[in-house]
Structure formats: structure tokens, C-alpha cells
Wavefront OBJ file of the C-alpha trace (Angstrom):
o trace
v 72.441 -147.324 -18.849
v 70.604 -146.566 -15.672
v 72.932 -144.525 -12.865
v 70.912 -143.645 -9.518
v 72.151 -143.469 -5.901
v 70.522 -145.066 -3.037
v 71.091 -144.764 0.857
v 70.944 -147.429 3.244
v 70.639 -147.334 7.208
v 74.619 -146.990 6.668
v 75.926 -146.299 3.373
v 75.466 -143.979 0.463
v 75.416 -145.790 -2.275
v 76.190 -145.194 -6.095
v 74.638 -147.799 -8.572
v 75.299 -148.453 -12.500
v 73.077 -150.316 -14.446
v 72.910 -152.263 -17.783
v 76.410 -150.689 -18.735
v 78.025 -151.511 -22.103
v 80.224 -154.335 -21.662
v 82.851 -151.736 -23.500
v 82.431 -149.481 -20.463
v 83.848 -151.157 -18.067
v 87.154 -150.317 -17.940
v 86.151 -146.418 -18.062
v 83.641 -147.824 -14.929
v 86.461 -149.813 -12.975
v 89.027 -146.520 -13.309
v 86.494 -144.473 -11.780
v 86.702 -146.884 -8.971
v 82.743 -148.205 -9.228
v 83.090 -152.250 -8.022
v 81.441 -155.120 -10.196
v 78.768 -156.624 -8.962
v 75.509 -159.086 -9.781
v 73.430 -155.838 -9.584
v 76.147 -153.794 -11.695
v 78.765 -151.389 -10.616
v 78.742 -149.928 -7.661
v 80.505 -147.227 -5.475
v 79.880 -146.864 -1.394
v 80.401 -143.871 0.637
v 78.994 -143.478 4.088
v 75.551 -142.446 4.734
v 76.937 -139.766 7.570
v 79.164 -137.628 6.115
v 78.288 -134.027 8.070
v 81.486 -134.510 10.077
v 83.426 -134.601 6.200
v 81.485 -131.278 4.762
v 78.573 -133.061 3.075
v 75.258 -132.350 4.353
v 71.413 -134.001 3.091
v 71.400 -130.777 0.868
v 74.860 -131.522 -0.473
v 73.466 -135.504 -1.275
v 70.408 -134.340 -2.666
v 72.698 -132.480 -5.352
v 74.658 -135.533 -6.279
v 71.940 -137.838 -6.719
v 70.158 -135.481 -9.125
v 73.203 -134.761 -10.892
v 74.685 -138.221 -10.940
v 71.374 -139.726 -12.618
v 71.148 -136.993 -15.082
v 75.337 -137.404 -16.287
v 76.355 -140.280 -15.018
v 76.011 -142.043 -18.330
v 78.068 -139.199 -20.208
v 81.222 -139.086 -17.729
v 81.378 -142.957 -18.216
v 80.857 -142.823 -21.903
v 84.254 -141.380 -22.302
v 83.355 -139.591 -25.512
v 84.427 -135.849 -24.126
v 87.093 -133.318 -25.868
v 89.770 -132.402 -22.709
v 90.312 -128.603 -24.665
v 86.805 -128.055 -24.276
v 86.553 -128.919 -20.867
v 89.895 -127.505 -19.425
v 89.101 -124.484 -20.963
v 85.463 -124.415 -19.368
v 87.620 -125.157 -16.097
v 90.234 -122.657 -16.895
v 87.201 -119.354 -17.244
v 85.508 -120.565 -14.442
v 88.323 -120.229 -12.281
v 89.660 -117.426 -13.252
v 86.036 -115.673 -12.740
v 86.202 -116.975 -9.173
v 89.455 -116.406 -8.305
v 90.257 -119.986 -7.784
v 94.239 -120.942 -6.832
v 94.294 -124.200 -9.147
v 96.849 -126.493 -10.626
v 96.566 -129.698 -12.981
v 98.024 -132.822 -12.435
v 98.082 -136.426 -14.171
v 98.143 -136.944 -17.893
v 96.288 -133.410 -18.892
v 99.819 -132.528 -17.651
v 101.232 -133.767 -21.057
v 98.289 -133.082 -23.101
v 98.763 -129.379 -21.754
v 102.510 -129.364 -23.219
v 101.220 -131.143 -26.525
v 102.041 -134.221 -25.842
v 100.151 -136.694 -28.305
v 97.961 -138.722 -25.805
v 94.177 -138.813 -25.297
v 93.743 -138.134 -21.011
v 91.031 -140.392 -19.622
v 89.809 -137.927 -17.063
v 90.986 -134.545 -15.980
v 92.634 -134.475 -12.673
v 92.918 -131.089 -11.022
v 94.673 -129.897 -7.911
v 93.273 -126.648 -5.766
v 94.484 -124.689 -2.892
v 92.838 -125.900 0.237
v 91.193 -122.643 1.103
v 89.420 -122.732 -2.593
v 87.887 -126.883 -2.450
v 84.348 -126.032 -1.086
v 84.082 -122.576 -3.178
v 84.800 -125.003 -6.164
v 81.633 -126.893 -5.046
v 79.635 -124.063 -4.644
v 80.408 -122.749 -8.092
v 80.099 -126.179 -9.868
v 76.848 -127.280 -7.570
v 75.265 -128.971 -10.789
v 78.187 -130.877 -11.918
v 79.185 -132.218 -8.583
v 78.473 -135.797 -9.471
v 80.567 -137.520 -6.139
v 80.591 -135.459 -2.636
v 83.424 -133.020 -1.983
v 84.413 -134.413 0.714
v 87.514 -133.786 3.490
v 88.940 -137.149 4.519
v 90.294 -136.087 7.376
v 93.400 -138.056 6.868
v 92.009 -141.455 5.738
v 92.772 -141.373 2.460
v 95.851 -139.737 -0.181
v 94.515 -136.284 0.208
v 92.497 -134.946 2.694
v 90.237 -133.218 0.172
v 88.555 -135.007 -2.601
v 85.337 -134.474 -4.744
v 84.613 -135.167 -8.562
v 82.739 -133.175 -11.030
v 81.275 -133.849 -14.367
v 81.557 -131.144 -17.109
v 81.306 -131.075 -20.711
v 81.153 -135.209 -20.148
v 84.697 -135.113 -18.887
v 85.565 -136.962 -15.143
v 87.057 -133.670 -13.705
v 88.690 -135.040 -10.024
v 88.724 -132.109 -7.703
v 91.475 -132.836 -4.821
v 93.256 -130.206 -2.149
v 95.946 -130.894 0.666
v 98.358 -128.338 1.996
v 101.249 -130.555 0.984
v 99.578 -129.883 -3.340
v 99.096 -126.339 -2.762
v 101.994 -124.146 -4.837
v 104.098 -123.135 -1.787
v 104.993 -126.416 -0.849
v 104.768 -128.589 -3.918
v 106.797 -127.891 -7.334
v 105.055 -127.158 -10.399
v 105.670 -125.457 -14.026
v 104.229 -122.413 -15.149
v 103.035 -122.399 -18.618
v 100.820 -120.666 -20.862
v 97.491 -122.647 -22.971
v 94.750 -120.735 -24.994
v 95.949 -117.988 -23.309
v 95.624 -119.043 -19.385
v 98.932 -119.148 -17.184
v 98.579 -122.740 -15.547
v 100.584 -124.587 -13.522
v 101.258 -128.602 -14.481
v 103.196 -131.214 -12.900
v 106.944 -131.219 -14.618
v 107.172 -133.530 -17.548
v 110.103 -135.383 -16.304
v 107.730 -136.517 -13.098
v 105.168 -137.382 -15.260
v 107.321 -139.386 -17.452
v 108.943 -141.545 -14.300
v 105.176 -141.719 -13.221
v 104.591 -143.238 -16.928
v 107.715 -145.879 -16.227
v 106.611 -147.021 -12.972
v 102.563 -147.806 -14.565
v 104.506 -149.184 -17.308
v 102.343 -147.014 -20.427
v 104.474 -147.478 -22.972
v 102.037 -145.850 -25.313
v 102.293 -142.987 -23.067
v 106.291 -143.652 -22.810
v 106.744 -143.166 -25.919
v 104.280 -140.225 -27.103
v 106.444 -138.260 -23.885
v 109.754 -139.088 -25.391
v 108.159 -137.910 -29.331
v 107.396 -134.972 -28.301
v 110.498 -134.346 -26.259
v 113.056 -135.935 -29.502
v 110.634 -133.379 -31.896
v 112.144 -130.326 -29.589
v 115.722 -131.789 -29.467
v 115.918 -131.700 -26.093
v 118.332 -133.788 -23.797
v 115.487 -133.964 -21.041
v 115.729 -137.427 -19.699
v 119.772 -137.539 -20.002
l 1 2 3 4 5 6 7 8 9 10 11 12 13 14 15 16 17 18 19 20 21 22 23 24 25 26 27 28 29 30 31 32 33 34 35 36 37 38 39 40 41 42 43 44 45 46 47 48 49 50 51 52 53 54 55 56 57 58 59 60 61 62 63 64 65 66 67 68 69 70 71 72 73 74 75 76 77 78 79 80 81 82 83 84 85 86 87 88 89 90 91 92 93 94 95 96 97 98 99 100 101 102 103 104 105 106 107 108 109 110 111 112 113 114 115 116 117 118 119 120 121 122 123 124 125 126 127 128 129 130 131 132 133 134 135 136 137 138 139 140 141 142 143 144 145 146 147 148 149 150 151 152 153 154 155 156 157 158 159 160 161 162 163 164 165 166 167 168 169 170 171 172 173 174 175 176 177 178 179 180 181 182 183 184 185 186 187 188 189 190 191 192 193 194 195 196 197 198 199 200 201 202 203 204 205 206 207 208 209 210 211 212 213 214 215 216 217 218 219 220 221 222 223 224
């Protein structure tokens, strides 16, 4: 597998070469597009106006060639990685909260998360950059309202995806999530009932019914 990034007179461009046909999905849920050259993902080329500068790009394509095959292999252990996440953050004094599937995992949920998606307080998004500068395999960028946050960069670490997004409406204050403790961190997930009606509406039944295990193993009346 050969993973480079290009620029045009217009467009920043990620490219994926001679992937595994088994890699694919992992490829397509990373939201790379199929095409007669391999996968590929476009950004624009001017992106000073969104906090990425030639410095910033220079970054990404050196890390994306040198991990890029890793972070779509797939093979990574979430522990590890969250864990990695979880020192780092607390070094820096980073507000942070996780979201998605490692939501479950978290609890002990028996599923296997595909990426680790991870939610920080707007004034912490570019310090996250700054501290994770050779792991910062996408741009951190601010979408100034074009897209489902406003704040959005991705980050490959210990082979896991780790998404990186922040918008005032995700930050604690405004947005509910549970305190818990893992391997001895206080974090803050998304509530396992959302998750579970997030589980219905994607239809996972896999996931469906690993959520409703582990909540039938506790003898809880959750979903009632």
C-alpha cells in the first residue's frame, strides 16, 4: 500500500494506492472515495482562512505517508490507544470527552470500536494539534459552519483513527455526558441509552445486542 498526498492548482489531495481488496471498507468509513487511481480524499488547497497553513500541510503529508497504511489496517488495541490519549491530556490540561462506540467499549461493553472518536472543548482543538504534530494525519481544520462541527481534524496513534472534533454546542456545559472512571482516568462518555438509540437507528444489531448483554448481565431495567 502506497498513501501520499498531492496538491493541485486547487485541491489538496489524499491518495491510496494498491490497497487490499479487504481494506476497503476500513478505507470507505474513513470517507477516502474509489477511484481508477485508488482511494482518494480532497480538501482544498487554501485552507489559511480554516487554521491550516503550508507548515501545517507539510506535517500531514509526512505523517500521512509514513501511517497511513497502519490507521487503515485496522489492526490497533483501543485500551492502548485511549490510554495514550487519556496521559496526554491530562499532561496538557486538555478539557476532552469521548463519543461513538469507545463510549460502550469504555463501560465494557463487548464490541470491537472501529476508530476512536473524541470530543474537545473548543478552546483546547489547536493545542491538541500542537501536542500531537506527528500524528496529525488529516488537517485540524475549523469549518466555519460548513460542515457537523465547526472543528474537525484526525490523528493517528498507536495505529488507531483517533477523530479530533470541537463545537461549543459538544463542549460539557451545554451538552450531557456521564462521568466515569477507566484505568484510573475520570472521563466523560456519551450515555449508554443514546448510544443504544444511535445503535437502533444504524440498525447494528451486533452492537444491539452486545449493549443489551451487558446491560441484562447488571440486571438493570435501562431501556424500560
Amino acid at each position: 500500500m502506497k498513501c501520499y498526498c498531492y496538491e493541485t492548482e486547487t485541491e489538496f489531495v489524499f491518495c491510496v494506492e494498491d490497497a487490499d481488496a479487504k481494506l476497503e471498507d476500513n478505507l470507505k468509513a474513513a470517507w477516502f472515495k474509489k477511484t481508477d487511481k485508488g482511494f482518494i480524499k480532497i480538501y482544498n488547497k487554501e485552507m489559511e482562512s480554516n487554521g491550516v497553513n503550508a507548515e501545517d500541510k507539510e506535517f500531514v503529508k509526512r505523517n500521512f505517508a509514513r501511517l497511513g497504511q497502519s490507521m487503515f489496517e485496522g489492526a490497533f488495541d483501543w485500551k492502548n490507544a485511549l490510554l495514550l490519549l487519556a496521559q496526554k491530556f491530562m499532561d496538557n490540561r486538555i478539557e476532552w470527552y469521548i463519543i461513538g462506540s469507545i463510549s460502550e467499549a469504555v463501560l465494557g461493553v463487548n464490541i470491537k470500536p472501529h476508530d476512536i472518536d473524541i470530543i474537545v472543548h473548543t478552546k483546547d482543538f489547536f493545542k491538541v494539534k500542537s501536542i500531537f504534530a506527528d500524528y496529525v494525519v488529516e488537517p485540524f481544520v475549523d469549518n466555519k459552519g460548513t460542515w457537523l462541527v465547526q472543528y474537525f481534524g484526525r490523528l493517528c496513534l498507536d495505529g488507531a483513527i483517533i477523530d479530533i472534533a470541537a463545537d461549543e454546542k459538544m463542549n460539557l456545559e451545554k451538552y450531557q455526558y456521564d462521568k466515569v472512571s477507566w484505568n484510573g482516568y475520570d472521563v466523560f462518555i456519551e450515555p449508554l441509552q443514546a448510544r443504544y438509540q444511535v445503535e437502533i437507528e444504524r440498525k447494528r444489531e451486533e452492537r444491539i445486542k452486545a449493549i443489551e448483554a451487558y446491560m441484562k448481565n447488571r440486571n438493570c431495567s435501562y431501556f424500560e
